[in-house]
Backbone as a chain_set.jsonl record, in Angstrom:
{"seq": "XXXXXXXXXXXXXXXXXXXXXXXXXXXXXXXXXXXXXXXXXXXXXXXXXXXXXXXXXXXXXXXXXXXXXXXXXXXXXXXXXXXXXXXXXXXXXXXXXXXXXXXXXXXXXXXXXXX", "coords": {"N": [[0.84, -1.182, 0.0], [0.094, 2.166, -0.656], [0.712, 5.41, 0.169], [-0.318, 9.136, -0.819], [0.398, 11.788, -2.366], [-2.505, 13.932, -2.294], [-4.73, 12.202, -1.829], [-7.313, 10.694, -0.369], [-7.97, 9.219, 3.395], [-8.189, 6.66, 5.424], [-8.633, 7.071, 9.261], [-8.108, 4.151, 11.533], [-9.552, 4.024, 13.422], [-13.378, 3.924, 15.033], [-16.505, 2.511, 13.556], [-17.39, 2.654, 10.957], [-17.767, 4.18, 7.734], [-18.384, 6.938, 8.579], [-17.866, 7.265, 11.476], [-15.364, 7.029, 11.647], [-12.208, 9.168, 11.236], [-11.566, 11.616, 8.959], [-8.86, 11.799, 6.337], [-6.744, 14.217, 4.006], [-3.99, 13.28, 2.544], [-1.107, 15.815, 1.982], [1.12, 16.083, 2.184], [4.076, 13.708, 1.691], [7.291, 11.945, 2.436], [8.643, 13.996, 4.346], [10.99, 16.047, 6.09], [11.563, 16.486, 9.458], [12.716, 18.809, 10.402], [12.166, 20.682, 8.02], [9.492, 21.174, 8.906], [7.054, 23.456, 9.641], [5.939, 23.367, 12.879], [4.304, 24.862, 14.423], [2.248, 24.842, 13.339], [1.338, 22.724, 12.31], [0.315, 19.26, 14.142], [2.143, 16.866, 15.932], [1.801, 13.572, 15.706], [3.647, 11.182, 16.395], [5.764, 8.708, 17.63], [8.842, 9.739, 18.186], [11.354, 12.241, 17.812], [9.697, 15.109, 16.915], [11.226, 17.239, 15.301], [13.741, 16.121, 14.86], [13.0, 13.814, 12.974], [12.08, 11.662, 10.049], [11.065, 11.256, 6.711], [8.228, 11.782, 6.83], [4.976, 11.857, 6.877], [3.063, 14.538, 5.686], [-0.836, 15.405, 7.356], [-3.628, 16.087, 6.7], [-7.059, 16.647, 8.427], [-10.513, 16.16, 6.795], [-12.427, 17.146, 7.639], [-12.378, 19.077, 10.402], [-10.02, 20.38, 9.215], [-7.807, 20.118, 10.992], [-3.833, 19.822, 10.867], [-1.073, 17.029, 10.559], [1.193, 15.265, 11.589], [3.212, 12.967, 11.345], [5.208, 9.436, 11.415], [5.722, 7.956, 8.126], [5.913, 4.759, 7.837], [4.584, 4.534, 10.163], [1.934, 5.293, 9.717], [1.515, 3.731, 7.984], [1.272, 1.012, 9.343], [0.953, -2.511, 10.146], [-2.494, -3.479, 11.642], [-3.245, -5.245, 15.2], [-4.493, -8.638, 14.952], [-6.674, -8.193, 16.338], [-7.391, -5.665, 16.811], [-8.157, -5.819, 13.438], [-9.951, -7.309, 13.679], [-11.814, -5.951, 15.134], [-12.4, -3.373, 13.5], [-12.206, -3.344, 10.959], [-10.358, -3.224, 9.453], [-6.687, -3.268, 8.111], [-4.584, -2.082, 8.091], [-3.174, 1.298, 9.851], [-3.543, 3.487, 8.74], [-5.624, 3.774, 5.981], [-6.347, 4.162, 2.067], [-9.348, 5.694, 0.874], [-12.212, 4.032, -0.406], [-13.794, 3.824, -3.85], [-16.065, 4.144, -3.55], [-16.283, 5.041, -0.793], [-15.289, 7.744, -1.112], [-16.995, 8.87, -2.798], [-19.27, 8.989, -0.915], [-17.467, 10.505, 1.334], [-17.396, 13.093, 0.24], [-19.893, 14.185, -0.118], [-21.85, 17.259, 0.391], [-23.714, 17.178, 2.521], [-22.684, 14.533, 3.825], [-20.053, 16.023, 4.935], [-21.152, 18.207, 6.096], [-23.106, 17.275, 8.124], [-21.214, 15.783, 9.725], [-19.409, 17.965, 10.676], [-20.932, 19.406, 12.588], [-20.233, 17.282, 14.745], [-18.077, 18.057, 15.75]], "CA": [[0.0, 0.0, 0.0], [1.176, 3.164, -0.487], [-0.16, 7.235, 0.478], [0.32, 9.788, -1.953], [-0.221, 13.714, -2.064], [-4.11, 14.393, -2.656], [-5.403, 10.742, -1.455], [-8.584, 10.595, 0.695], [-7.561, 8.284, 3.91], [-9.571, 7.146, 6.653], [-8.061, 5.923, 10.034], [-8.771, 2.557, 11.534], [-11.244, 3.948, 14.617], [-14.348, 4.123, 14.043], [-16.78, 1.668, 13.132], [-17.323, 2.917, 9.76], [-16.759, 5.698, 7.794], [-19.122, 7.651, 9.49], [-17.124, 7.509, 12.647], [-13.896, 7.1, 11.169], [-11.322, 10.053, 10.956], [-10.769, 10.979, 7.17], [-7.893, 12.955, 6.408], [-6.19, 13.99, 3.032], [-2.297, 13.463, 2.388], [-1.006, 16.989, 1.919], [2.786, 15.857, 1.497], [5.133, 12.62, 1.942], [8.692, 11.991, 2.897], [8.999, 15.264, 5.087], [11.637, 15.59, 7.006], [11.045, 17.328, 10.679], [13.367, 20.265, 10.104], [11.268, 21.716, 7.155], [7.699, 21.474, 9.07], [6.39, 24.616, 10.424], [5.401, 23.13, 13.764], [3.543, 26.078, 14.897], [0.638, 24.525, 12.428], [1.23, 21.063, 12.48], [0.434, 18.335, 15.032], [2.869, 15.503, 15.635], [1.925, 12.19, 16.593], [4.037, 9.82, 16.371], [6.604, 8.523, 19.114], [9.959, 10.093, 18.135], [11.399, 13.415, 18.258], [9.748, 15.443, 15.722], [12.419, 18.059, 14.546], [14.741, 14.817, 14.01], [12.339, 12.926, 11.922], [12.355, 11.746, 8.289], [9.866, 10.336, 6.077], [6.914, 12.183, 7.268], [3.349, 12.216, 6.226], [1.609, 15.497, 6.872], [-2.124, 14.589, 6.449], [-5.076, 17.049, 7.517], [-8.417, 16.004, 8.766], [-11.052, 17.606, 6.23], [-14.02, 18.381, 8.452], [-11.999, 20.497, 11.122], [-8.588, 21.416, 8.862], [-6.177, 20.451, 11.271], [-2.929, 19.31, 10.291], [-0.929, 16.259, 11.61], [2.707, 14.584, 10.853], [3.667, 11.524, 11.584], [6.385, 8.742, 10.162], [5.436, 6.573, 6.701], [5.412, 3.391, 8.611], [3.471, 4.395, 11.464], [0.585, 5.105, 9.082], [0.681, 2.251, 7.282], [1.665, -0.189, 9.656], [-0.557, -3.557, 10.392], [-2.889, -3.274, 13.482], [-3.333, -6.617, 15.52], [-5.473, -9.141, 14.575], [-7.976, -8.073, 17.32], [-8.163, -4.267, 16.005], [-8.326, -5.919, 12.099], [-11.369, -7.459, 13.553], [-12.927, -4.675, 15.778], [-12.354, -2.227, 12.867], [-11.983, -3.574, 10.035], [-8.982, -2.268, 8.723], [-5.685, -3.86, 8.274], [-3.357, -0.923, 8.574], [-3.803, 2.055, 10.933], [-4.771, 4.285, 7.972], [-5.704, 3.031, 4.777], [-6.951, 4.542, 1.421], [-10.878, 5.183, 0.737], [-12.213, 3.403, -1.853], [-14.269, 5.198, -4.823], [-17.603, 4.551, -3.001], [-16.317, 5.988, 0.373], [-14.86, 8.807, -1.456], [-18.545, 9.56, -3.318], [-19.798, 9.503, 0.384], [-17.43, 11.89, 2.111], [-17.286, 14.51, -0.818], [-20.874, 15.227, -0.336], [-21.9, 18.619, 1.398], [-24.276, 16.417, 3.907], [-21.195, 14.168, 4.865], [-19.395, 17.368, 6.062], [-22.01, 19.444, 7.12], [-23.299, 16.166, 9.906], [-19.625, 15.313, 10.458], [-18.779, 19.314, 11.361], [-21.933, 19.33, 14.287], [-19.891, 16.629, 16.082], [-16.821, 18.759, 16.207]], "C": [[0.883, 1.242, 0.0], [0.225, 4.664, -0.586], [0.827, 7.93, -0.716], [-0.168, 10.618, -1.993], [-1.353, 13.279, -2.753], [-4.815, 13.089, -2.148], [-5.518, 11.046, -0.167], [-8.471, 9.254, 1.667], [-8.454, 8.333, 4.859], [-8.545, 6.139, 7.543], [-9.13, 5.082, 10.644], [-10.186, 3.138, 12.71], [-11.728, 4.594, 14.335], [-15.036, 2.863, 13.489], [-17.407, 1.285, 11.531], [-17.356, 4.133, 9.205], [-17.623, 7.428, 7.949], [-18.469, 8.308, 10.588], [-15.786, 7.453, 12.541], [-13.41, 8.993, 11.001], [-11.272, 10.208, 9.435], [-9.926, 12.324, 6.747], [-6.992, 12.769, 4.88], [-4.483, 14.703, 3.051], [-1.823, 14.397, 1.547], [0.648, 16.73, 1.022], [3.407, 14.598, 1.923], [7.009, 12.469, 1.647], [9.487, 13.518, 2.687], [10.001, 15.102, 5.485], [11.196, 16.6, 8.458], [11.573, 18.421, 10.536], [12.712, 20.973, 9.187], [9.926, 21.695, 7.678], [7.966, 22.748, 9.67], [5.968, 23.734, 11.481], [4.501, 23.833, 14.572], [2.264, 25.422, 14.41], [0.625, 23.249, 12.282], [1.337, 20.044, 13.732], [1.148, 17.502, 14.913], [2.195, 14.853, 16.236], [1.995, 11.182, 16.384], [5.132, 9.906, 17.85], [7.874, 9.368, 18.746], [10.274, 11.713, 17.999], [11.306, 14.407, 17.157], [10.511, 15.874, 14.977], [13.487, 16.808, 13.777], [13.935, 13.725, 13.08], [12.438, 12.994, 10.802], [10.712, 10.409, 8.071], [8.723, 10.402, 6.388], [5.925, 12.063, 6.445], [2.804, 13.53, 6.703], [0.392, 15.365, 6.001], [-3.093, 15.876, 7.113], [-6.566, 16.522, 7.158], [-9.389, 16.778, 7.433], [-12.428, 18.154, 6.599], [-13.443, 18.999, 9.062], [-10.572, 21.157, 10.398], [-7.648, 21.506, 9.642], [-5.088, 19.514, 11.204], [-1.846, 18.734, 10.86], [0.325, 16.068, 10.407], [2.743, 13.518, 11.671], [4.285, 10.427, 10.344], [4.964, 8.06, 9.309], [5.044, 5.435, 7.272], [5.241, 3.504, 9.399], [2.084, 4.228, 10.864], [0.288, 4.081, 8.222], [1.042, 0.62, 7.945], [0.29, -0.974, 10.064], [-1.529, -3.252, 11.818], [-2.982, -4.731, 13.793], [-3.993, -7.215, 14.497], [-7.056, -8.598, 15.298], [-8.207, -6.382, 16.887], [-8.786, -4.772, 14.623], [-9.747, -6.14, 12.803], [-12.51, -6.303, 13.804], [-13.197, -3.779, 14.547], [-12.283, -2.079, 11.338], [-11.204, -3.129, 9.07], [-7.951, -3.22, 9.04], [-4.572, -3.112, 8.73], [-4.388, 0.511, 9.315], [-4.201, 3.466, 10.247], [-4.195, 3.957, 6.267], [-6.557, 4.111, 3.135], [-8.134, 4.576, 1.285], [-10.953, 5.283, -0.444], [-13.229, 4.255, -2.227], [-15.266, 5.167, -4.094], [-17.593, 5.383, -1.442], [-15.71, 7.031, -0.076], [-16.006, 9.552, -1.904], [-19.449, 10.172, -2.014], [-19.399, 10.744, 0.878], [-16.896, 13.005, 1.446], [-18.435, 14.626, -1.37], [-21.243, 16.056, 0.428], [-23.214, 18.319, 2.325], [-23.678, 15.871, 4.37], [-20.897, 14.962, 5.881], [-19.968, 17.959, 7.12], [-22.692, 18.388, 8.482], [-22.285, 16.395, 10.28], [-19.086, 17.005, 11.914], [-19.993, 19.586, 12.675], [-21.239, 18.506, 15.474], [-18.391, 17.098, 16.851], [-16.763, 20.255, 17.149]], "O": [[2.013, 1.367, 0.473], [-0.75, 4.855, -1.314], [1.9, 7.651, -1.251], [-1.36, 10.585, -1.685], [-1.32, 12.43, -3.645], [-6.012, 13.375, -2.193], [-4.757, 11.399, 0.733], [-8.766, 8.188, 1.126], [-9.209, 9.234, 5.223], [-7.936, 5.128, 7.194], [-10.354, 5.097, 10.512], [-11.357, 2.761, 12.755], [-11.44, 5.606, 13.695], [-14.281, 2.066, 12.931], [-17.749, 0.203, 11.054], [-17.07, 5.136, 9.858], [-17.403, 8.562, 7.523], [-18.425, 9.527, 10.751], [-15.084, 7.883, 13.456], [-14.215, 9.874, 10.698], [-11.014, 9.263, 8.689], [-10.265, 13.505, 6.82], [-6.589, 11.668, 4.504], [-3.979, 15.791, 3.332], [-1.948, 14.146, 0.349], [1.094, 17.012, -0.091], [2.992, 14.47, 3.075], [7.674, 12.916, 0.712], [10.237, 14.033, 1.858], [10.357, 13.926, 5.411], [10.388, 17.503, 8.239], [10.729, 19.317, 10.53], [12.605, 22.152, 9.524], [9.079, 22.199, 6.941], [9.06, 23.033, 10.158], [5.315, 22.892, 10.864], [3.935, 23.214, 15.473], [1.257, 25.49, 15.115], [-0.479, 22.74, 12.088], [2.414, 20.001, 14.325], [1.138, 17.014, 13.783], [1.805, 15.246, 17.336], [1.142, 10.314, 16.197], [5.243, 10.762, 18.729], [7.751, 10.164, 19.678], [9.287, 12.442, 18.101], [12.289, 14.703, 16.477], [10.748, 15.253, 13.941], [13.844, 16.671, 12.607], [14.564, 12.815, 12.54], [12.797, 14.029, 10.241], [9.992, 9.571, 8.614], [8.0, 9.406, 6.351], [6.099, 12.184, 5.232], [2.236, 13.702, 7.782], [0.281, 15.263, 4.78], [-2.847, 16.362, 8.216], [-7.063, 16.143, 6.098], [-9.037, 17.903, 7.076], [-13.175, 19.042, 6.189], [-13.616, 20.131, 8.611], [-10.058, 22.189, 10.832], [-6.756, 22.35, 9.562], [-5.359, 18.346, 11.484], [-1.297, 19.447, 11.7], [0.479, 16.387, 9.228], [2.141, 13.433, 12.741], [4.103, 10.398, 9.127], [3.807, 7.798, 9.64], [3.863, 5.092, 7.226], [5.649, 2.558, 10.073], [1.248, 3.402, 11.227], [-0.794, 3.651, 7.821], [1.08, -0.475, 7.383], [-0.852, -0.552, 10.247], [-1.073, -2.819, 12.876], [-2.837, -5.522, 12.862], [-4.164, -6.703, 13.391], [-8.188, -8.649, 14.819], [-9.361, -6.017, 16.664], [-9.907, -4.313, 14.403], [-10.647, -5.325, 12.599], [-13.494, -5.905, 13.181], [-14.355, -3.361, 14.522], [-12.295, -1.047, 10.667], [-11.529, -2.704, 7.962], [-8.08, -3.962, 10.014], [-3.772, -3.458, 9.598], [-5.601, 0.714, 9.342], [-4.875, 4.348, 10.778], [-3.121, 3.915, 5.667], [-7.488, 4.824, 3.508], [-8.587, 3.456, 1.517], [-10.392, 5.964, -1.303], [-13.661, 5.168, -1.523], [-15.623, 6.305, -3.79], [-18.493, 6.096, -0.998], [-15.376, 7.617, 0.953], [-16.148, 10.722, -1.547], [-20.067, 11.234, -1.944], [-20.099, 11.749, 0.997], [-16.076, 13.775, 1.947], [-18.586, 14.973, -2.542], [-20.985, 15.686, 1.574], [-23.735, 19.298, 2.859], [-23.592, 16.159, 5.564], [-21.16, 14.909, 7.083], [-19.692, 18.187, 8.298], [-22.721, 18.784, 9.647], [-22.157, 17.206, 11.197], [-18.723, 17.105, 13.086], [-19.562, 20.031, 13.739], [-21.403, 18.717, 16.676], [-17.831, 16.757, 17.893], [-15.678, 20.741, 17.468]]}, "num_chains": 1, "name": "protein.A"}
């Protein structure tokens, strides 16, 4: 699998993509020294400024904007998340029919009431 600037992602929690996170990949293999951190969230484990191979991804109902490594976001989840969540990795591409879903202006406009 692989992320790629402009691709519509949804992470794993969430029991579908309703309740799922869905966030579009802005840029790939960042390194921490060129983010603006002022505007970007980290979260992953390591020390941002020294990082490489970033993702920055932003949510697109509230617009805010996250980094974290390459293989954090696409790594496997257990077996016991795959089941709960149905996802294999901890954020995965949406396919064309969940993309038709959350790029209509009722998607958003529910989604943005729960924020």
């Amino acid at each position: 699998m692989m992320l790629t600037e402009n691709m519509l992602c949804k992470h794993f929690k969430g029991q579908d993509i309703y309740d799922k996170n869905i966030y579009r990949i802005l840029k790939t293999n960042v390194t921490g020294s060129s983010v603006d951190w002022a505007n970007v969230i980290y979260t992953g484990d390591n020390d941002a400024k020294l990082s490489s191979d970033l993702v920055i991804y932003q949510n697109i109902i509230d617009g805010k904007i996250f980094a974290r490594e390459y293989a954090d976001l696409i790594s496997v989840l257990s077996e016991e998340k795959q089941v709960t969540y149905k996802q294999i990795h901890r954020v995965e591409p949406l396919s064309e029919e969940e993309i038709n879903i959350v790029t209509q202006k009722e998607f958003i406009k529910t989604r943005k009431k729960h924020y």
